[in-house]
C-alpha positions as CSV (number, residue, x, y, z in Angstrom):
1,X,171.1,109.2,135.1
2,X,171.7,105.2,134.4
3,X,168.5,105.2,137.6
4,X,166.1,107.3,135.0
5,X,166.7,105.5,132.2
6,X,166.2,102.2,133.8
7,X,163.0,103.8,134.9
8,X,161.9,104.9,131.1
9,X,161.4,101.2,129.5
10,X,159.4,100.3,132.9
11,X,156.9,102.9,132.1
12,X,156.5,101.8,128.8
13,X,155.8,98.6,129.2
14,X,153.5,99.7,132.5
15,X,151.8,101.8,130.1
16,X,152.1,100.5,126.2
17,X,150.4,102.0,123.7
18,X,148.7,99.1,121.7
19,X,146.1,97.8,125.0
20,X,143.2,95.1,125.1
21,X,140.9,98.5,125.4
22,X,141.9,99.6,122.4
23,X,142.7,96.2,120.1
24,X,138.7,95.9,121.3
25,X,137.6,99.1,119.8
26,X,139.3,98.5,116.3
27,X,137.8,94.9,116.6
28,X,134.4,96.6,116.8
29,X,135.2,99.8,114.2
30,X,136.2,96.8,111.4
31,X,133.3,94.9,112.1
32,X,130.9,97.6,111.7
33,X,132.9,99.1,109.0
34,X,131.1,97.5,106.1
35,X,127.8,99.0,106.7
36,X,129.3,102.1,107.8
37,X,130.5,102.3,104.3
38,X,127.6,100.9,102.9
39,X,125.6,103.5,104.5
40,X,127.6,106.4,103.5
41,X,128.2,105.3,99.9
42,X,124.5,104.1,99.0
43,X,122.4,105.8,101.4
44,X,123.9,109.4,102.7
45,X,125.7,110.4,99.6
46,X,122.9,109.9,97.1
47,X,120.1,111.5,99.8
48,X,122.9,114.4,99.3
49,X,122.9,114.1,95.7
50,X,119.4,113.9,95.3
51,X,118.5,117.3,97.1
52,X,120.8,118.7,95.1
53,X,119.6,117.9,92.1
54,X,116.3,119.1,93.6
55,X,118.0,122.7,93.6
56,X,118.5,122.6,89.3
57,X,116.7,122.4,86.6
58,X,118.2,119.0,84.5
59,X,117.3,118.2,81.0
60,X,119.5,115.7,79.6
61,X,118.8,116.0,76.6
62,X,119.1,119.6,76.0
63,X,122.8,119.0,78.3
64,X,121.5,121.7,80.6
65,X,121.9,121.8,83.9
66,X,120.4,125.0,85.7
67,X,120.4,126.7,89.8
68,X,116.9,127.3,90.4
69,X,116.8,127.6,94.0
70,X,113.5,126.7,95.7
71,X,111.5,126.7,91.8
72,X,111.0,123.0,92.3
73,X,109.8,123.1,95.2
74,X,107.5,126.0,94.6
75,X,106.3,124.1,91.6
76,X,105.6,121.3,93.8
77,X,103.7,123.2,96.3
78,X,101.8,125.0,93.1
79,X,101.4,121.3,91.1
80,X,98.0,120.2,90.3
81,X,98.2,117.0,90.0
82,X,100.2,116.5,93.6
83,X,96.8,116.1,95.3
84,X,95.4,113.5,93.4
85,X,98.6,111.5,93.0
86,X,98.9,112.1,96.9
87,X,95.3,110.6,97.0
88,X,95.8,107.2,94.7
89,X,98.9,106.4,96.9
90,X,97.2,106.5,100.4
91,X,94.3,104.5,99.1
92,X,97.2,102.1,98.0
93,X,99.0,101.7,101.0
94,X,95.9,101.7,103.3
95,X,94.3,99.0,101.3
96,X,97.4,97.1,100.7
97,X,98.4,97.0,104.7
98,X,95.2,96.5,105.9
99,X,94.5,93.5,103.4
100,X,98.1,92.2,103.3
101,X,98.7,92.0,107.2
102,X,95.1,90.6,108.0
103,X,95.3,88.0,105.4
104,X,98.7,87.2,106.5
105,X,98.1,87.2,110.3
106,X,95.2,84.8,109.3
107,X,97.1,82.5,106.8
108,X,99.8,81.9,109.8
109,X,97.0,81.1,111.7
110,X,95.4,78.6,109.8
111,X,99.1,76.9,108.7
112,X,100.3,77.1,112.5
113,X,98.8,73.4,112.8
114,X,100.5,70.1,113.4
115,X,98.5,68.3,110.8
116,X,100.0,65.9,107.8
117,X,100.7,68.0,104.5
118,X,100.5,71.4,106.4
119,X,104.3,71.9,104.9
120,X,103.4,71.6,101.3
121,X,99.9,74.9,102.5
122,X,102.9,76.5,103.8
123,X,105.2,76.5,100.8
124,X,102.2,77.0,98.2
125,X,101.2,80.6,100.1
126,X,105.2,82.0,100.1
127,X,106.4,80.6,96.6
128,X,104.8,84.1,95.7
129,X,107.3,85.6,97.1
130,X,110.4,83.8,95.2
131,X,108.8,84.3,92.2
132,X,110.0,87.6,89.4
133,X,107.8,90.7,89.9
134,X,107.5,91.4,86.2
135,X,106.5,87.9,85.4
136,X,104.4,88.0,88.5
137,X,102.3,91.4,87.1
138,X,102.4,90.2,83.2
139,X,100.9,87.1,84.0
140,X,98.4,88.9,86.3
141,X,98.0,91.3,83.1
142,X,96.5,89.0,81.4
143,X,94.0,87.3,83.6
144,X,92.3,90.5,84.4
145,X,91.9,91.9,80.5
146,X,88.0,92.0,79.4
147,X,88.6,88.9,77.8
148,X,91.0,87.2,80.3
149,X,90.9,84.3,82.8
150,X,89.4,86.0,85.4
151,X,86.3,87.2,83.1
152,X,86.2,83.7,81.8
153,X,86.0,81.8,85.4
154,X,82.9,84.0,86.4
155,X,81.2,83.8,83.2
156,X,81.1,79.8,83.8
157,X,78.5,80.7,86.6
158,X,76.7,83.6,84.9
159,X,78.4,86.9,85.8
160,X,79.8,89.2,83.2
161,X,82.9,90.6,84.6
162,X,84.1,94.2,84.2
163,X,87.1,95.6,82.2
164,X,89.3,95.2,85.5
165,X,92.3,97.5,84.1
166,X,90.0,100.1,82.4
167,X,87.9,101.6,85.3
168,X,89.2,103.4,88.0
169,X,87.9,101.7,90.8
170,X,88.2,98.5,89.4
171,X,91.5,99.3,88.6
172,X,93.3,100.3,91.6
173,X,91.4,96.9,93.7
174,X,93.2,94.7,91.0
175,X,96.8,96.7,92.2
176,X,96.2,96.1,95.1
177,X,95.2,92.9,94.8
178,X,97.7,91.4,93.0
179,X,100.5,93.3,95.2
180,X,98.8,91.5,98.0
181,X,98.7,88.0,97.0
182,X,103.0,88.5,95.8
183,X,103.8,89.5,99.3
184,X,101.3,88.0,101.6
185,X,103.7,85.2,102.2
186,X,106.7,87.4,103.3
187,X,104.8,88.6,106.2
188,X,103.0,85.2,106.9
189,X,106.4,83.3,107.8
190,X,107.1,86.4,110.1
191,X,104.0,86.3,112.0
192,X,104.1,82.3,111.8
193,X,107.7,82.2,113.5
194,X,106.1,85.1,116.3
195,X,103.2,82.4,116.6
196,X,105.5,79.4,117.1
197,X,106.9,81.5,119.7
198,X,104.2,82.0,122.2
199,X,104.4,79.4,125.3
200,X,101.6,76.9,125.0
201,X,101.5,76.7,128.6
202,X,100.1,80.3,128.6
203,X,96.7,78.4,126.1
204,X,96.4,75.7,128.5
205,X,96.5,77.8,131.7
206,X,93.7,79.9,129.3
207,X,91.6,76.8,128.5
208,X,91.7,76.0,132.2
209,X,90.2,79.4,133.3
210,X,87.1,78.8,130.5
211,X,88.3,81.0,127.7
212,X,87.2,81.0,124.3
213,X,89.4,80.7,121.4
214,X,88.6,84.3,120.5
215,X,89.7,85.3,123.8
216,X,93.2,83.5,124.0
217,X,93.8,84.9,120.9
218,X,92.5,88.7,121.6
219,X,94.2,88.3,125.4
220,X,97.4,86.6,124.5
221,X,98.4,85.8,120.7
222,X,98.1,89.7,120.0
223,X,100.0,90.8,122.8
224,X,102.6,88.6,122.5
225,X,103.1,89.0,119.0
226,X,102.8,92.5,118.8
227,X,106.9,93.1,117.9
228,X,106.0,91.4,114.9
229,X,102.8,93.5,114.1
230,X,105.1,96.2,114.8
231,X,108.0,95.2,112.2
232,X,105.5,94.1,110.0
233,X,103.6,97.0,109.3
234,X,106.7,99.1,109.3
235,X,107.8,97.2,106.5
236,X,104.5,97.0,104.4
237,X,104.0,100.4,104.5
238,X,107.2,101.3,103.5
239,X,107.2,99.2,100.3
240,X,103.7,100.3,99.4
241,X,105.5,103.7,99.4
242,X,107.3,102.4,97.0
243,X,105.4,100.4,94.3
244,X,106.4,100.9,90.4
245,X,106.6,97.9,88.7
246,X,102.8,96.7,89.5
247,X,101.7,99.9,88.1
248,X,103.8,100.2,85.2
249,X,103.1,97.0,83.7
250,X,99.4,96.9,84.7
251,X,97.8,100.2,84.5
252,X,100.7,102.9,83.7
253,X,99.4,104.5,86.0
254,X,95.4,104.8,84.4
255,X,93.0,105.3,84.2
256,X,93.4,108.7,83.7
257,X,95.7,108.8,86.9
258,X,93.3,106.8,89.6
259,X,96.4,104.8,90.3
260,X,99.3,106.8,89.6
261,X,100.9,106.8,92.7
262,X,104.0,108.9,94.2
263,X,106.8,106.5,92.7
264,X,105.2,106.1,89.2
265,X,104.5,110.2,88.8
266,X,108.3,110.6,90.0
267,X,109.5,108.0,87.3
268,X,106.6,110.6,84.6
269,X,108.4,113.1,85.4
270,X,112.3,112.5,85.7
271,X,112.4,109.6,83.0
272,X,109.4,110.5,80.4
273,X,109.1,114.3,80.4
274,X,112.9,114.9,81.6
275,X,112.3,117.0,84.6
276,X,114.8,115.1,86.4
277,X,115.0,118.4,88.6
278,X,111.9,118.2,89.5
279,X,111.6,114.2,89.6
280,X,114.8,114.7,92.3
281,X,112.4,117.0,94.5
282,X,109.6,114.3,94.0
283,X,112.1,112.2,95.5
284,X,112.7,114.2,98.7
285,X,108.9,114.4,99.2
286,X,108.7,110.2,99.1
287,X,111.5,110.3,102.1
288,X,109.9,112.8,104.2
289,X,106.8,111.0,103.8
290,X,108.1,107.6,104.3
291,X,110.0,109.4,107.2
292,X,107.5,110.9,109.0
293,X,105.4,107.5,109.5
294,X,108.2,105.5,110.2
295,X,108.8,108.1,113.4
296,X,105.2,108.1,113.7
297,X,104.4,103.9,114.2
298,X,108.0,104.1,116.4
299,X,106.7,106.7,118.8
300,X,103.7,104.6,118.7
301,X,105.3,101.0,120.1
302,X,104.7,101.6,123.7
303,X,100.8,101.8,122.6
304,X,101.2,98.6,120.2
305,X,104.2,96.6,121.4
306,X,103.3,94.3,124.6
307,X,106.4,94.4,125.5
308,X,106.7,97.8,125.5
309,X,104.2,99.1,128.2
C-alpha cells in the first residue's frame, strides 16, 4: 500500500493536467476570441435575424408583426421593378470597377517616380479618401446642377452643359463618377505599395533583352501584381454593392429609377413605405449576390493571380 501511493503523486506530476500543449491552445482561443465574438455578435446573429425578418410581414407603425412564410420572397420573384433595379446596379458596379481600378492602377503608375514634389501628387489624389461622404456628394451636388460649376467651366469655352442630375444617362455617369474620384485613392496606395514591391532587377534584366516599356509592364508589373488586382477588385465590387449615400443625396435614386440601385430600393422599401419584411428579404438577395461573386473572382485566382498558377 505505502509502494502505490508513493506511485500516485509520480504519475501526476508525469502526467499533469495544465501542459505547454494545452496553455498553447488557450493562448490561441483568447487571441482569436475577439473576432470570434465580433463575428458572431455583428455578423452571424444579425444574418440570422435578418432572414427572419424576411419570413414576416413588419409594419412598425401599425405594431404588426405577421408569419408569412415564403410571401416575400414570392413577391420578390413576382416584383416589377426587381429587373430594372437589378439593371441600374450592374451598370454601377461595372462602370465604377472598371473606371476606378484602371484610373487607380494608372495613377500609381504615374506617382511611382522618384522625382521632387511627387509626395505632395501622392497626397492630393488620396485626401479623397479622408474626406466625409456626405460633404463629399453635397458639394458634388452642387457643381453638377444646370446652373452649377461644372456647367459654368464648359460654358467659358462655348459648350452648354446638360442638366447632369435630371437625365438618366447623364445621371448615373455623374454617380459613378463622383464615387470614383472619392475612392480612387484607396486603391491607388494598394497597387502603389504592390508596385514598390516588384524587384527592379527583373526591369533591368528586361531592358537588357530589348523590351519595350509596354512589355515590361504587360510581362512583369501585371503578373507580379496580380494579388493586389485580385484584392482590389474584390473589394471595389463589393462596396459598389453597396452604395447609398451617393445616391441618396445626389439623385434619390432618379430619374425615374435609372439609378436606383439594390441598396437604395432596400432602404424605399424598409424605411419609406415600411415593408421592413420585405426590405429584410431585399437584404438576403444583396448577400447572395455579393456572395456568389466573391466565390466567383476566388475560384478565379489561379487564372488572375501570378502566383497562383
Amino acid at each position: 500500500m505505502a509502494v502505490a501511493t508513493q506511485q500516485t503523486p509520480d504519475r501526476a506530476r508525469k502526467h499533469p493536467f495544465w501542459t505547454i500543449e494545452r496553455r498553447d491552445g488557450l493562448a490561441g482561443y483568447l487571441f482569436i476570441a475577439p473576432q470570434l465574438i465580433g463575428i458572431i455578435v455583428f455578423v452571424l446573429i444579425p444574418l440570422g435575424l435578418v432572414f427572419w425578418y424576411s419570413l414576416h410581414e413588419w409594419n412598425v407603425l401599425a405594431g404588426t408583426f405577421k408569419f408569412q412564410g415564403d410571401a416575400n420572397y414570392r413577391k420578390l420573384l413576382a416584383d416589377p421593378a426587381i429587373p430594372e433595379v437589378l439593371g441600374a446596379t450592374a451598370i454601377f458596379s461595372v462602370g465604377l470597377v472598371i473606371l476606378n481600378m484602371s484610373l487607380a492602377l494608372l495613377l500609381a503608375v504615374l506617382v511611382n517616380q522618384k522625382l521632387k514634389g511627387i509626395v505632395v501628387f501622392r497626397t492630393l489624389y488620396f485626401s479623397p479618401v479622408v474626406v466625409s461622404l456626405v460633404a463629399w456628394t453635397i458639394v458634388w451636388s452642387f457643381l453638377l446642377q444646370a446652373n452649377g460649376g461644372i456647367n459654368g467651366l464648359l460654358a467659358m469655352i462655348g459648350v452648354e452643359g446638360p442638366n447632369w442630375l435630371r437625365h438618366p444617362t447623364t445621371a448615373m455617369i455623374s454617380v459613378i463618377v463622383v464615387q470614383v474620384f472619392k475612392n480612387v485613392g484607396l486603391n491607388m496606395v494598394l497597387f502603389l505599395a504592390a508596385l514598390q514591391g516588384v524587384p527592379k532587377e527583373l526591369y533591368e534584366a528586361a531592358r537588357v533583352d530589348g523590351a519595350s516599356r509596354f512589355k515590361q509592364f504587360r510581362r512583369i508589373t501585371l503578373p507580379l501584381i496580380s494579388p493586389t488586382i485580385m484584392l482590389t477588385s474584390i473589394i471595389t465590387i463589393v462596396g459598389s454593392l453597396q452604395v447609398f449615400a451617393q445616391i441618396a443625396v445626389l439623385t434619390q435614386g432618379g430619374p425615374g429609377m435609372s439609378t436606383t440601385v439594390l441598396v437604395y430600393y432596400l432602404y424605399q422599401q424598409a424605411f419609406q413605405f415600411h415593408r421592413f419584411g420585405y426590405g429584410a428579404t431585399i437584404s438576403i438577395l444583396l448577400f447572395v449576390i455579393v456572395a456568389v461573386l466573391t466565390f466567383a473572382q476566388w475560384q478565379m485566382r489561379r487564372r488572375i493571380v501570378f502566383y497562383e498558377n
